[in-house]
Backbone bond lengths (Angstrom), bond angles and torsions (degrees), N, CA, C in turn:
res aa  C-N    CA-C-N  psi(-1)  N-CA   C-N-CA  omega(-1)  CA-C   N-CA-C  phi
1 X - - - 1.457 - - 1.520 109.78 -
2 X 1.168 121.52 142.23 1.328 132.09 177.30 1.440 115.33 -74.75
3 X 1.402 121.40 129.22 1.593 115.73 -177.31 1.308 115.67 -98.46
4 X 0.982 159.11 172.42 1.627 150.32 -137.71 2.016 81.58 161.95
5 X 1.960 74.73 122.59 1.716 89.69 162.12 1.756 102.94 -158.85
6 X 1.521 82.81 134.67 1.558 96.23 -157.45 1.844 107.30 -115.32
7 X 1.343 102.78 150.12 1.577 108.11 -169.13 1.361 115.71 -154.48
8 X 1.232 107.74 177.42 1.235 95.37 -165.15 1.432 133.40 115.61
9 X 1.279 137.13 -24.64 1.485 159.20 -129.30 2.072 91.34 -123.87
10 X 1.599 74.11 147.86 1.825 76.60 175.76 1.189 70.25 159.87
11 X 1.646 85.26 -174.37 1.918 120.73 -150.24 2.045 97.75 -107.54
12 X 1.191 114.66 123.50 1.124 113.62 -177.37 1.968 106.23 -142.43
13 X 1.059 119.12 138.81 1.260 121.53 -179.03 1.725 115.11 -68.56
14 X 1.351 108.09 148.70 1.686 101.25 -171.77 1.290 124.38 -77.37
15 X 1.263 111.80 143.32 1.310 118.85 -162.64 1.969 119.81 100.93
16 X 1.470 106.89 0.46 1.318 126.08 173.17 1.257 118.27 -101.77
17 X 1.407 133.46 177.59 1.215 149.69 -159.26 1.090 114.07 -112.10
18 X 1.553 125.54 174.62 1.603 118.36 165.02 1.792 82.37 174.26
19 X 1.340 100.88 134.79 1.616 121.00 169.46 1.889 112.85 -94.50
20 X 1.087 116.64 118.99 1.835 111.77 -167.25 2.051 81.54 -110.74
21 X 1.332 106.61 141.79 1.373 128.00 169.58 1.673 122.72 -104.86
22 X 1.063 139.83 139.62 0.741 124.78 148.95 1.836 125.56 -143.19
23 X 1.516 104.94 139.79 1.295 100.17 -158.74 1.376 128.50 -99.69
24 X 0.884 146.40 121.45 1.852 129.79 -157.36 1.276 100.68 -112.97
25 X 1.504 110.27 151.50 1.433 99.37 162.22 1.886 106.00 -124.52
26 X 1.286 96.91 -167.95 1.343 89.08 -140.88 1.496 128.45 125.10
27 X 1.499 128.70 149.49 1.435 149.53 173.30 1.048 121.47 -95.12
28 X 1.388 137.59 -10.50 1.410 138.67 -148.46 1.340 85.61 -153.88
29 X 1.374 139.69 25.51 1.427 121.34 158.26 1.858 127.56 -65.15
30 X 1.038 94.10 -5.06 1.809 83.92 178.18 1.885 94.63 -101.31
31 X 1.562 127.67 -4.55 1.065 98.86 159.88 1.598 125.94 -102.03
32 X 1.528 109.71 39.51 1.460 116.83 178.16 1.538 99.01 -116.88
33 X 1.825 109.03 145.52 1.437 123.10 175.79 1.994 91.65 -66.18
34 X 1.195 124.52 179.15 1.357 106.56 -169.93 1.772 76.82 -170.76
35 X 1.421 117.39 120.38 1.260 109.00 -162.46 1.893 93.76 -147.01
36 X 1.297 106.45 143.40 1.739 116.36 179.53 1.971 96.11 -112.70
37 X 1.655 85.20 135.71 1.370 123.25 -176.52 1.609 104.11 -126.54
38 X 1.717 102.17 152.83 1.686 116.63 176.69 1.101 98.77 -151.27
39 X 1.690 108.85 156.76 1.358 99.01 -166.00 2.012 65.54 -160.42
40 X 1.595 111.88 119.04 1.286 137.96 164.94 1.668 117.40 -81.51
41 X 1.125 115.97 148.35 1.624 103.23 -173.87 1.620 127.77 -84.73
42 X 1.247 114.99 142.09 1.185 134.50 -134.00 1.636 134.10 42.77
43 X 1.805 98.99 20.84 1.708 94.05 156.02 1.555 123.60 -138.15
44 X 1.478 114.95 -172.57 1.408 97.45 -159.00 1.518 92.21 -86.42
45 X 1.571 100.29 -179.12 1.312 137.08 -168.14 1.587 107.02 -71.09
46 X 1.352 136.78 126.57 1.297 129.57 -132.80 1.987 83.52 -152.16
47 X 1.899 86.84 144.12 1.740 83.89 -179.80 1.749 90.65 -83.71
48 X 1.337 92.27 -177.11 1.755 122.16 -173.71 1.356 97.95 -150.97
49 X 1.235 135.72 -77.61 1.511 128.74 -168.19 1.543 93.61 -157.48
50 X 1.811 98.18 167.85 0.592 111.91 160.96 1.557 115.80 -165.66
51 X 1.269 107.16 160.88 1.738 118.04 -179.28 1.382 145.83 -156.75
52 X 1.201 127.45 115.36 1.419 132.88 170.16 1.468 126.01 -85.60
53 X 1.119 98.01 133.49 1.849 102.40 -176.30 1.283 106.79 -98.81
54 X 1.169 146.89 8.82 1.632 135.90 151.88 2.047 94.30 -86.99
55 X 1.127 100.96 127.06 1.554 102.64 -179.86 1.929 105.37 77.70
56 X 0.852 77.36 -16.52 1.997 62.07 164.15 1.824 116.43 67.27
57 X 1.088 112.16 4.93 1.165 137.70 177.04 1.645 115.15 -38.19
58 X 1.265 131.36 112.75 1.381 120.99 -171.02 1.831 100.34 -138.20
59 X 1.514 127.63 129.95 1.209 107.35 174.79 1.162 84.41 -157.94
60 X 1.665 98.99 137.79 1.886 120.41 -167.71 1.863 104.75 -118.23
61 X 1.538 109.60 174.46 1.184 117.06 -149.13 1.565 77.88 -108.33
62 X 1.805 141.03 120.67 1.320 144.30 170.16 1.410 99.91 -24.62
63 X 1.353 139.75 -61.54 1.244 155.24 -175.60 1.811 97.43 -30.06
64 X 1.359 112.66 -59.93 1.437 104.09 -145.42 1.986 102.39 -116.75
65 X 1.865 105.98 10.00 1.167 86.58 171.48 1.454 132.66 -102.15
66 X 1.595 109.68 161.56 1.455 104.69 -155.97 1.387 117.84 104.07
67 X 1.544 97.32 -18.81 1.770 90.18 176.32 1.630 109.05 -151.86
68 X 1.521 114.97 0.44 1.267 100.16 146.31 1.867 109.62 -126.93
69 X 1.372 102.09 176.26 1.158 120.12 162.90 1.354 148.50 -169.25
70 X 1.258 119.90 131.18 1.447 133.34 -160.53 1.609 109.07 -87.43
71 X 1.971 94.42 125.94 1.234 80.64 173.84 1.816 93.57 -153.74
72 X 1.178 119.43 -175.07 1.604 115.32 -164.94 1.856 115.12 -141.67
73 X 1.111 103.52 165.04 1.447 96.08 173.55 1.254 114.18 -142.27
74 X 1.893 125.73 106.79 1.570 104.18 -128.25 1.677 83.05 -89.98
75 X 1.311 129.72 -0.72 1.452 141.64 -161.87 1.914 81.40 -71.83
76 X 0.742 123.92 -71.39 1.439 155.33 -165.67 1.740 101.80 -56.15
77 X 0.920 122.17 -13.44 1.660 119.60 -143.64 1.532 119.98 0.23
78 X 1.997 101.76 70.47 0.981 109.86 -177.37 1.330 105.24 -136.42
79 X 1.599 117.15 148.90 1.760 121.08 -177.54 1.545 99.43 -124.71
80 X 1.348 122.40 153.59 1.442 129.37 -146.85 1.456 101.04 -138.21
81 X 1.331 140.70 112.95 1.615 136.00 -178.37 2.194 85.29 -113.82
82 X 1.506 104.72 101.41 1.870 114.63 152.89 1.131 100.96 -62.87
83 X 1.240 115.97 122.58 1.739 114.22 153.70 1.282 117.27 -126.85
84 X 1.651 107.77 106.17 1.459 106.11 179.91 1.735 103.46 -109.64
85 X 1.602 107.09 -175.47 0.771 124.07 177.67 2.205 113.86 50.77
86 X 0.977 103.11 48.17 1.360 101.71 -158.32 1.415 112.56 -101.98
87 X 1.417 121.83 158.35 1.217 110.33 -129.40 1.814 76.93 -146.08
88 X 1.633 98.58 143.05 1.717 98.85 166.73 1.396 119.96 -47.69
89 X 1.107 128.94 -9.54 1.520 105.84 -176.13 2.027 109.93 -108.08
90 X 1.533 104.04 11.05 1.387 120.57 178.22 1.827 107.69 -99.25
91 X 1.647 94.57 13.15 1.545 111.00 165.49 1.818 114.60 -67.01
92 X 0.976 111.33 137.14 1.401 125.42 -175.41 1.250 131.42 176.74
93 X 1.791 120.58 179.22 1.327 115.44 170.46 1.905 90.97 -97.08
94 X 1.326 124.04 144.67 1.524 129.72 161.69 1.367 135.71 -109.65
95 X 1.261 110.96 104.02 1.342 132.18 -163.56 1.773 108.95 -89.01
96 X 1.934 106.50 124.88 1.669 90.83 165.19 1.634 98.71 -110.41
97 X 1.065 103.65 169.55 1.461 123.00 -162.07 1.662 108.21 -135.26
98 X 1.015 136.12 113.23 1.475 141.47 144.94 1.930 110.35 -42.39
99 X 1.331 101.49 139.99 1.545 99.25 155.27 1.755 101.51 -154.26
100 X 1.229 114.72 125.78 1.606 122.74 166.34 1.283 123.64 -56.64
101 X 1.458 110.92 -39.45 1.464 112.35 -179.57 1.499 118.81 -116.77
102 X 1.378 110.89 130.44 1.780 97.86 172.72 1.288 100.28 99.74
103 X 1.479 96.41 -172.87 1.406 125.41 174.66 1.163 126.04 -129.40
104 X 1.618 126.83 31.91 0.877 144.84 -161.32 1.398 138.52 -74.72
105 X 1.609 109.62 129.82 1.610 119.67 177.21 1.177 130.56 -94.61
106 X 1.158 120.18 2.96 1.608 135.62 167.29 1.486 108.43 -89.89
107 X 1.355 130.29 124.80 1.499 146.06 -154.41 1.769 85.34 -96.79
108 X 1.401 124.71 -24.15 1.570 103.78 157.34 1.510 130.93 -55.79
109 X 1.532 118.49 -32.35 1.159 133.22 173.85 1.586 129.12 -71.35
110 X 1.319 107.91 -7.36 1.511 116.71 165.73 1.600 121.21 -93.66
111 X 1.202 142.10 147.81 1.274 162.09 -137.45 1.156 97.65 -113.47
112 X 1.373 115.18 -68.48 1.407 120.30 -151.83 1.799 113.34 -149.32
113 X 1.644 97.60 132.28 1.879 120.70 -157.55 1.599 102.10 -115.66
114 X 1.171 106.20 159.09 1.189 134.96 -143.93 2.034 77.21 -118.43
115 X 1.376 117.58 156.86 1.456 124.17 151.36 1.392 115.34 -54.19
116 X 1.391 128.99 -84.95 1.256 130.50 158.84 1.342 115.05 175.72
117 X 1.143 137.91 -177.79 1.410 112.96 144.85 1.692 107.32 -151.14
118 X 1.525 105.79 162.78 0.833 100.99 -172.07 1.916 130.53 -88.32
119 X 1.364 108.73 136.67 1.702 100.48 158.27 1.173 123.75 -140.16
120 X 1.716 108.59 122.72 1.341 115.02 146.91 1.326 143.06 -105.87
121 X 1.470 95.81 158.51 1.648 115.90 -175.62 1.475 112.66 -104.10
122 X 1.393 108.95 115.97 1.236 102.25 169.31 1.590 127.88 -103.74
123 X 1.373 148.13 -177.09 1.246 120.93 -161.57 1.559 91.47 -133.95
């Protein structure tokens, strides 16, 4: 199983930034979709982005495009969620997720999770 550990997360006022990491280990990370999830309290776990680097494939959650973005460094076996312009309700725990197949936005379709980390927005 692939391990995923993610960082980055903290408390930032709205309308600020914050870079979330996440690190995989593993040999074959540039052939996994590699996708960021949040899940706010008392609701479910919600996509944010996601991406594969064979095909170049990029597909974001309406919510967060334009102001974040996912990107990776497969040298690094590392995946990158920008979050600018962010807004109290982009408060959450942030989850990255592995997926082998696809390009997938359903958090059933990923393999393998990250702990999480946290971000808040304050207003």
């Amino acid at each position: 199983q692939v391990h995923l550990v993610e960082s980055g997360g903290g408390l930032v006022q709205a309308g600020g930034s914050l870079r979330l990491s996440c690190a995989r280990s593993g040999r074959t990370f540039s052939s996994y979709a590699m996708g960021w999830f949040r899940q706010a309290p008392g609701k479910e776990r919600e996509f944010v982005a996601v991406n594969r680097w064979s095909g170049g494939t990029t597909y974001y959650a309406d919510f967060v495009k334009g102001r974040f973005t996912i990107s990776r460094d497969n040298a690094k076996n590392t995946v990158y969620l920008q979050m600018n312009s962010l807004k109290p309700e982009d408060t959450g725990v942030y989850y990255c997720a592995a997926a082998r197949i696809g390009v997938p936005r359903d958090p059933a379709a990923f393999e393998s999770w990250g702990q999480g980390t946290q971000v808040t927005v304050s207003s």
